[in-house]
N, C-alpha and C positions, 0 to 999 in steps of 0.2 A: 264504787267510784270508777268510773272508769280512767284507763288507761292508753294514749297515745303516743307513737314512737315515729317520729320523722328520719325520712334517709332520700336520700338523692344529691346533695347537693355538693357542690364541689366548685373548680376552678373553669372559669369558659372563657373563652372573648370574647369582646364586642361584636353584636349582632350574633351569638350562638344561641344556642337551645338546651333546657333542662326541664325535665321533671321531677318533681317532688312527689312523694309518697308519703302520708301517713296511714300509721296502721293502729286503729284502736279494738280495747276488747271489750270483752262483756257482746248480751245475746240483744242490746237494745238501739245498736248504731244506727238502724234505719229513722230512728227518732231525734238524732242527736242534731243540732247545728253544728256545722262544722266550718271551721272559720282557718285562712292562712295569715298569719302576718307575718310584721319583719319589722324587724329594729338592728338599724345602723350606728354606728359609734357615733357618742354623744347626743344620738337622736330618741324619742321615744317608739316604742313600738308602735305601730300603725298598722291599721287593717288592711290587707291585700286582695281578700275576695272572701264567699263564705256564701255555702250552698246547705237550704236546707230545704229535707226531704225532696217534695214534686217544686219546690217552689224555684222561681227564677233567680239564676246565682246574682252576687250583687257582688260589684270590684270597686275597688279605689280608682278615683280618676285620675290617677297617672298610670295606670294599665290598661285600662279595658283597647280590645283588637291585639295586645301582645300576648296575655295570660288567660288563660280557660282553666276552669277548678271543674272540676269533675268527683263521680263519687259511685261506687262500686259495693252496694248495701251487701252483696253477695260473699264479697272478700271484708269489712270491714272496714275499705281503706278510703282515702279520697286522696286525688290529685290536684298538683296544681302542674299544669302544662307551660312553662315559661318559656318566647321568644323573642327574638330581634333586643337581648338582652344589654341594658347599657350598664356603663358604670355606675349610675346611680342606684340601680338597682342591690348592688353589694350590702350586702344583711344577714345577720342571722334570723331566719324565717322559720316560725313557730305556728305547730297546728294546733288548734283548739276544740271542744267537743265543748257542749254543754245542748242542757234539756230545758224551752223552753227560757225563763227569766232567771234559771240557776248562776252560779258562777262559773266562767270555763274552766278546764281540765286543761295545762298546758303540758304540751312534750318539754324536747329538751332544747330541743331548735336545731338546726341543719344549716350549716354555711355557704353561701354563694360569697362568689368571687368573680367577678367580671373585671375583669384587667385583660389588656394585651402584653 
């Protein structure tokens, strides 16, 4: 089963810039979907983007032109490139791995904090 571990995130202001990293293991990540979300207090988790393999990344339409996911089959990892970040964006944002129609593989999630 594979295994995914998120790091990047932390405290910005408004209109700043973060990326996230996940890093999974196992020798099969080129295969894997890989998906970010986030879930805010009181809110449910919700999809943020999610790129698999050659195929064209797909975003949540309250991001797309601020967030790029990207994915690095070489290191194991995939990014999400986060800017012009608002306060709504504040979440703990989780990577996900799965194969195909499998269940996902969640981390543990990575805190953003968008406040001035």
């Amino acid at each position: 089963q594979v295994q995914v571990v998120e790091s990047g995130g932390g405290l910005v202001q408004p209109g700043g810039s973060l990326r996230l990293s996940c890093a999974a293991s196992g020798s099969m990540f080129s295969f894997y979907i890989m998906g970010w979300y986030r879930q805010a207090p009181g809110k449910e988790r919700e999809l943020v983007a999610r790129i698999a393999g050659a195929s064209r990344p797909e975003y949540a339409d309250s991001v797309p032109g601020r967030f790029t996911v990207s994915r690095d089959n070489a290191k194991n990892t995939v990014y999400l490139q986060m800017n012009n970040l608002k306060p709504e964006d504040t979440a703990v944002y989780y990577c996900s791995a799965r194969l195909g129609s499998s269940s996902n593989n969640w981390g543990k999630g990575t805190q953003v904090t968008v406040s001035s």
